[in-house]
ROBATOR-936422 format. One record per residue: residue in three letters; x, y, z of N, C-alpha, C, CB in turn. Coordinates in steps of 0.05 Angstrom, whole numbers, plus 32768, in hexadecimal, padded with zeros to 4 digits. Glycine has a CB too. Layout:
// residues N
ALAXYZXYZXYZXYZ ...
***
This chain:
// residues 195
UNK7A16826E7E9D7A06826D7EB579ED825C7EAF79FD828A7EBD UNK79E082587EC479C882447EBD79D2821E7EB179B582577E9E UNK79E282207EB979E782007EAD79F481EB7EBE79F982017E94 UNK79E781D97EBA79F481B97ED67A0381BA7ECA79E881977EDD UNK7A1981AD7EE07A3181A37EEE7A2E81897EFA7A3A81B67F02 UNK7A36817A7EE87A3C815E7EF17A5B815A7EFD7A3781497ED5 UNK7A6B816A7EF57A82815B7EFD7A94816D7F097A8F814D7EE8 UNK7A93816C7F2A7AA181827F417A8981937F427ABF81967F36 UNK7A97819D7F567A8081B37F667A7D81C87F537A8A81C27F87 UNK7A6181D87F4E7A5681EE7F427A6B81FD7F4F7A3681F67F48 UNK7A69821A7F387A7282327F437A6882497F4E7A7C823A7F35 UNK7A5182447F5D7A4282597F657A4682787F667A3F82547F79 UNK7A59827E7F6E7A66829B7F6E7A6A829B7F5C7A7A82A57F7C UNK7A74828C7F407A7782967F2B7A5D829A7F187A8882887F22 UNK7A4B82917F1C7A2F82947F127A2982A97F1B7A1C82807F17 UNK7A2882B07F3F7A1C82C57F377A2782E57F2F7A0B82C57F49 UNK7A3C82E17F267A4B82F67F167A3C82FA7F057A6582F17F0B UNK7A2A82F67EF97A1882F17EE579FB82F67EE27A1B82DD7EE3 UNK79F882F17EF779D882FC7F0379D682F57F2679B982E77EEF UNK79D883077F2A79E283067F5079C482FF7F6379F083317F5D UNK79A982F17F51799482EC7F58798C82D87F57798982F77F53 UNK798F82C67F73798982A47F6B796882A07F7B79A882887F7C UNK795782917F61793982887F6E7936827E7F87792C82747F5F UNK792B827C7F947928826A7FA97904825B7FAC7932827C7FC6 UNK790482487FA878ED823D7FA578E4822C7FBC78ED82307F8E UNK78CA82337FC478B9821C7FDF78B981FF7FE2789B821E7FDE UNK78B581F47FB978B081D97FB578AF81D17FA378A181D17FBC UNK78A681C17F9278AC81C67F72788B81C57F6A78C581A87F5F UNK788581E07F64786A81E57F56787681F97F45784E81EF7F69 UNK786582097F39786B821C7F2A788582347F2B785682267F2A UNK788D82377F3E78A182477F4A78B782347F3B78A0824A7F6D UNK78B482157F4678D2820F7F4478D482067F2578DD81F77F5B UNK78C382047F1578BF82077EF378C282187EEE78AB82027EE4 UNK78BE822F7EF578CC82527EE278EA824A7EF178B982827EF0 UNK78F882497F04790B82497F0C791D82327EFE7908824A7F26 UNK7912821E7EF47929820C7EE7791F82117EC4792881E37EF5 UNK790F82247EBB7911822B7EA67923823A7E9E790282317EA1 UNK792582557EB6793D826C7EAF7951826C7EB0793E827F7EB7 UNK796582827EAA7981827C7EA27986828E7EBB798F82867E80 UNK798B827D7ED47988828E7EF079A682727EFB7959828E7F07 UNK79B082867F0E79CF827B7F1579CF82647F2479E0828F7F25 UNK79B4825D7F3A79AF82447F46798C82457F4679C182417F67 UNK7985822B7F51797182377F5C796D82237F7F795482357F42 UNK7967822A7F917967822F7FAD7947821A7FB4796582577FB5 UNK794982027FB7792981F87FBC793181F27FD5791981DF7FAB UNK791882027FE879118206800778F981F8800E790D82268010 UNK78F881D37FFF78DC81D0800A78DC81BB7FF578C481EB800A UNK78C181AC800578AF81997FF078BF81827FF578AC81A27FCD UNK78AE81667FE078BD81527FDF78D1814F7FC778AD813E7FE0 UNK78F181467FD97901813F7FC078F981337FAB791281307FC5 UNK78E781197FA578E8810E7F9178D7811B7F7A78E280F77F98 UNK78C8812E7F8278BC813E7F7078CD81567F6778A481467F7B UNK78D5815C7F7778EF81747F7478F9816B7F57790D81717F8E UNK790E81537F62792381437F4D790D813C7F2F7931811F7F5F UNK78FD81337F3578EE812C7F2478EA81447F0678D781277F36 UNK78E481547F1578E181747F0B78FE81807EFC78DB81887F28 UNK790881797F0A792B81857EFE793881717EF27944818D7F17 UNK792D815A7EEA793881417ED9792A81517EC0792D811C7EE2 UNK791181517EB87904815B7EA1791B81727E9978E481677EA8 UNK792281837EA5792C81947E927948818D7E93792781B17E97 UNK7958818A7E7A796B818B7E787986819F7E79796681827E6B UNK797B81B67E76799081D57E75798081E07E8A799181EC7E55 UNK798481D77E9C797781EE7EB7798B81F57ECC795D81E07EC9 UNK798B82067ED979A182137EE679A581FD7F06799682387EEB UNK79BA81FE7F1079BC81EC7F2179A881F67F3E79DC81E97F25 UNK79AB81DB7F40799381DA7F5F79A081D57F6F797A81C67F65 UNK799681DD7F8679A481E27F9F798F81D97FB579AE82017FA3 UNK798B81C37FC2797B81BA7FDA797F81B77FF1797481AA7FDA UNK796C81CC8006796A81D68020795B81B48027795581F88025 UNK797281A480397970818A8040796D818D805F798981788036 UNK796781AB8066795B81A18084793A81B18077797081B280AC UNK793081B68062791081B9805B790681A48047790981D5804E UNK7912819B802D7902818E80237905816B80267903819A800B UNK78EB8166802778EA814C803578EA8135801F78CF814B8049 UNK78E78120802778FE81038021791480FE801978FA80F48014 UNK792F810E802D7946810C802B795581148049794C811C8014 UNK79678103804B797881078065798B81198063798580F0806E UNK798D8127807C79A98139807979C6812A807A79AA814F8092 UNK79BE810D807D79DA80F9808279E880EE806B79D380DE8093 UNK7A0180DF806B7A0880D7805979FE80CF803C7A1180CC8062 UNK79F080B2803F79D680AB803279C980BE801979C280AB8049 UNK79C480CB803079AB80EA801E79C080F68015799381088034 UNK79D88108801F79E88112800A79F681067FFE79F5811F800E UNK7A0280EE7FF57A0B80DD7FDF79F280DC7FCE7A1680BE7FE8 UNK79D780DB7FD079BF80CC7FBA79B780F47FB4799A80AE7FD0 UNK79BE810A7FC379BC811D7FB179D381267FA179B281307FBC UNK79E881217FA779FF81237F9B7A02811B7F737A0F810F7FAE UNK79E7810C7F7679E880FD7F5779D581127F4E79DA80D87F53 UNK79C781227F5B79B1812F7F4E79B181457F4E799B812B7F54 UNK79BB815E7F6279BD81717F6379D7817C7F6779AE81757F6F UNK79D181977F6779F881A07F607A0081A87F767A0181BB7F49 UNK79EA81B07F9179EF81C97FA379DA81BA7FC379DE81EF7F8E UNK79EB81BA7FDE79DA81B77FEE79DC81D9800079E181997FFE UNK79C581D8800F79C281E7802379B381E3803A79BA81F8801A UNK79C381E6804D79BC81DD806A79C881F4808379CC81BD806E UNK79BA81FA809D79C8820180B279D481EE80C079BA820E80C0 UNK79D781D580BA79E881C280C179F881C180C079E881B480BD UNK7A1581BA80D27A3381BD80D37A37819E80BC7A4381BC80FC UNK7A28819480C67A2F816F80C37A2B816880A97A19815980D5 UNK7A10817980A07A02817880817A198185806B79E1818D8080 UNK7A27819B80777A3681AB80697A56819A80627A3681C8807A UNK7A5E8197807D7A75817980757A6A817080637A7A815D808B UNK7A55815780687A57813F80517A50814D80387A4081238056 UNK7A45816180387A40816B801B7A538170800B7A348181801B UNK7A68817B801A7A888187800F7A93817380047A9E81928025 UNK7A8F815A801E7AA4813C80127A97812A7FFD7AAC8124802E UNK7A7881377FED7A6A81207FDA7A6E81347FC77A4881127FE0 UNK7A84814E7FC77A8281617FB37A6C81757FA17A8C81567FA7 UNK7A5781727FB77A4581857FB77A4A81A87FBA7A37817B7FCB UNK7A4781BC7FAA7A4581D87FAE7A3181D57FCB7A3681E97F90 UNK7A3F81EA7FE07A3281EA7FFF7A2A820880077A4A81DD8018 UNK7A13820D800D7A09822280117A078221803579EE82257FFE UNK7A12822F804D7A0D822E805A79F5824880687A228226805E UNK79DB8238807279D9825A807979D4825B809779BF826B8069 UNK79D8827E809779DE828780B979C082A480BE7A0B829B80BC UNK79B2829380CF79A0829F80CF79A282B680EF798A828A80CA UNK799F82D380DB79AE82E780F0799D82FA810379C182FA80DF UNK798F82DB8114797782F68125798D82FA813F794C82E58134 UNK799E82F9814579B0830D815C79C78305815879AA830C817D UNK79D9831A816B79F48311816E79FC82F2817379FD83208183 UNK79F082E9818779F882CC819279F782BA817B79E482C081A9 UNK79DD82BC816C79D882A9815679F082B4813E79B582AC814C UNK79F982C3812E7A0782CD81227A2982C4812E79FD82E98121 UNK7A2C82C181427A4982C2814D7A45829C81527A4F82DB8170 UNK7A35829081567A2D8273814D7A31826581387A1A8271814C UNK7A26826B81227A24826C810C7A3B827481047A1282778105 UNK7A4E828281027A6A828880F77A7D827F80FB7A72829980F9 UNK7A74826E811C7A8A825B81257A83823881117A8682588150 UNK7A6A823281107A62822481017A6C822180E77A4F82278101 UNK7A71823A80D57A7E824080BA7A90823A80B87A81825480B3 UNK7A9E824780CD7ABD823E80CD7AC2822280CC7ACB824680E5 UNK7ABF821680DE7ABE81F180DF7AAC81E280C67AAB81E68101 UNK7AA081EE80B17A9281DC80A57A9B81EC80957A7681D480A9 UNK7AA181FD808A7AB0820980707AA181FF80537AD481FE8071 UNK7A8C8210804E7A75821480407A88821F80227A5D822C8052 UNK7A75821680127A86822F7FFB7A78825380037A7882237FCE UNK7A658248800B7A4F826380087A41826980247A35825D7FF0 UNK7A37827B80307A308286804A7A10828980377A4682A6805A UNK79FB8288803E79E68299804079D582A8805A79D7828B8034 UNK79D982C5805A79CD82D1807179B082C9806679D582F48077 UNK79A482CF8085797882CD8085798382E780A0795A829B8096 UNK796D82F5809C795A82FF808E796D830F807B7943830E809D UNK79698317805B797D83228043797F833E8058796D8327801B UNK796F8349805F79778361806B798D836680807963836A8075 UNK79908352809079A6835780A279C1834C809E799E834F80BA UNK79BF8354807E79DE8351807179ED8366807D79E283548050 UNK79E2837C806E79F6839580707A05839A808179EC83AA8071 UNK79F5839C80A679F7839680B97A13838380C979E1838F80B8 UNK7A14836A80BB7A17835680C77A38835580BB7A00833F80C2 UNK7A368356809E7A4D835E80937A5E837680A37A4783648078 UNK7A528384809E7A68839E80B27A74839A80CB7A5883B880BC UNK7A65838580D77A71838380FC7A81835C80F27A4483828122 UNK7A79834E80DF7A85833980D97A94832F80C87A7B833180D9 UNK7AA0834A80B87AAA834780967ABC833780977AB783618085 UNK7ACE832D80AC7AE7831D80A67AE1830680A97AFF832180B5 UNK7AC982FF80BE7AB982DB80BF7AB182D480A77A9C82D680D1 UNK7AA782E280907A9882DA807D7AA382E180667A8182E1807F UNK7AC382D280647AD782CA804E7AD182BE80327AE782B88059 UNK7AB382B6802D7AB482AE80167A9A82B880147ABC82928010 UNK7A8E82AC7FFA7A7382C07FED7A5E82B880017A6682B67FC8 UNK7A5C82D37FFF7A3A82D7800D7A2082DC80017A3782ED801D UNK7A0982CA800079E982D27FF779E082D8800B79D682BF7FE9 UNK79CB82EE800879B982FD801C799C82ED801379B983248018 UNK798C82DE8028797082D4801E795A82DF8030796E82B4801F UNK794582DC8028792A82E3803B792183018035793282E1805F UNK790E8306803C78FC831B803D790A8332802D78F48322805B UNK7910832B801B7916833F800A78FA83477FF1793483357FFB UNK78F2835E7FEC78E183697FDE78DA83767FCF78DA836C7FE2 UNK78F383847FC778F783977FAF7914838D7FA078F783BB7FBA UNK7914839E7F8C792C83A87F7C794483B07F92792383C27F69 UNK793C83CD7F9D794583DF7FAE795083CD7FC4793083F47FB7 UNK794783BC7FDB794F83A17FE1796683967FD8793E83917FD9 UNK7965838D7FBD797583777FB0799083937FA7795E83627F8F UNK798683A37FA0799F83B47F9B79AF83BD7FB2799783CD7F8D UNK799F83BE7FCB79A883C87FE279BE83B37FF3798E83CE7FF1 UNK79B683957FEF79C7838A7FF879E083837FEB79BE837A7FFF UNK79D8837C7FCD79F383857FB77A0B83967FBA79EA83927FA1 UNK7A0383AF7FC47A1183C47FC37A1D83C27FE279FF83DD7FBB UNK7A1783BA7FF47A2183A880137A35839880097A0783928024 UNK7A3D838E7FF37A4983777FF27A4A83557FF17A50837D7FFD UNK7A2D83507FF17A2783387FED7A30832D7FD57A0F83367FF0 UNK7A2B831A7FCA7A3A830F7FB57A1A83057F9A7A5382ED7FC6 UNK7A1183047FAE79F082FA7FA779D782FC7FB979F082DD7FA1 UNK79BA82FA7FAA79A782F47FC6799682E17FBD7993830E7FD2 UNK798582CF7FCC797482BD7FC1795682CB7FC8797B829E7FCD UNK794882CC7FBB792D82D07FC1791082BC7FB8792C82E87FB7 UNK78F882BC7FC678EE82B27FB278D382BC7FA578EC829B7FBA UNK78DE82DE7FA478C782EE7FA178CD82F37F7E78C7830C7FB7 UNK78C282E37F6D78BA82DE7F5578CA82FC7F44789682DA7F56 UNK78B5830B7F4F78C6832B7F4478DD83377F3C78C7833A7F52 UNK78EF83257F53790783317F54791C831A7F47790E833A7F75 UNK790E83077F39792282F57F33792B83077F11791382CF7F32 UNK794C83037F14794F83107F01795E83017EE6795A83277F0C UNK795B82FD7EC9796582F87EAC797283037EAE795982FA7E95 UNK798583027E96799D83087E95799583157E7779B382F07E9B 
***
């Protein structure tokens, strides 16, 4: 666990067999330096500028694979272009994008799709989206309305699921575990967990 993948897509679900708690960081300041220090299964950057990002994750050599939210952090396109020039640098994209999630698949990028579940309509959207863009990975927002969402959607959401957002305890992170998630991302420092 904890180690780049240059060649084919990461195994995400198989990492987090291992520690089922992936960082999620704003930008690359201090957050995203404890996160590419530890022996943590990805880490999740939601922010900031790429070239500082990359910059940051070039210095370390054994750091766990990165994964970039390309509709938040800025100087990079969600289009071809931008995913071929992250394709050399990182192991993992993430987008609510149908379009971002294709080209990511076809530049052999690990693809995190996420489905953000404030109602039915949006949730029954989003799953039709999944289907057609065929993600390795689903991430629910808000982490809490896993439990929930799984029970009325368990057969839409065929491959691994992370629960992210407003999660705040242990009790939280155990709570959605035990729901069946596969993993959660957080970026509440506390709960990031060693192995």
């Amino acid at each position: 666990m904890g180690k780049t993948i240059k060649n084919g897509a990461f195994d995400l679900h198989g990492a987090l067999r291992g520690n089922p708690v992936v960082p999620a960081v704003r930008g690359p300041d201090e957050d995203l330096e404890a996160a590419l220090a530890g022996d943590y299964p990805a880490v999740f950057v939601l922010g900031g500028d790429i070239f500082e990002v990359l910059r940051k994750a070039k210095k370390r050599r054994d750091r766990p694979p990165v994964f970039v939210n390309v509709d938040l952090v800025g100087g990079v396109a969600g289009d071809a272009v931008g995913i071929r020039f992250l394709s050399q640098h990182v192991e993992g994209i993430i987008s609510t994008n149908r379009h971002v999630i294709e080209l990511a698949n076809s530049a052999g990028l690990t693809t995190v799709q996420r489905l953000f579940a404030i109602d039915a309509g949006a949730i029954e959207r989003g799953i039709r989206m999944i289907k057609r863009a065929k993600p390795r990975c689903i991430e629910i927002l808000p982490a809490l309305a896993y439990p929930s969402m799984v029970a009325r959607y368990a057969e839409a959401l065929n491959r691994p699921v992370l629960a992210g957002g407003l999660l705040t305890s242990e009790a939280e992170v155990s709570f959605i575990l035990e729901a069946g998630a596969t993993g959660v991302s957080t970026s509440h420092r506390g709960l990031w967990r060693t192995p």
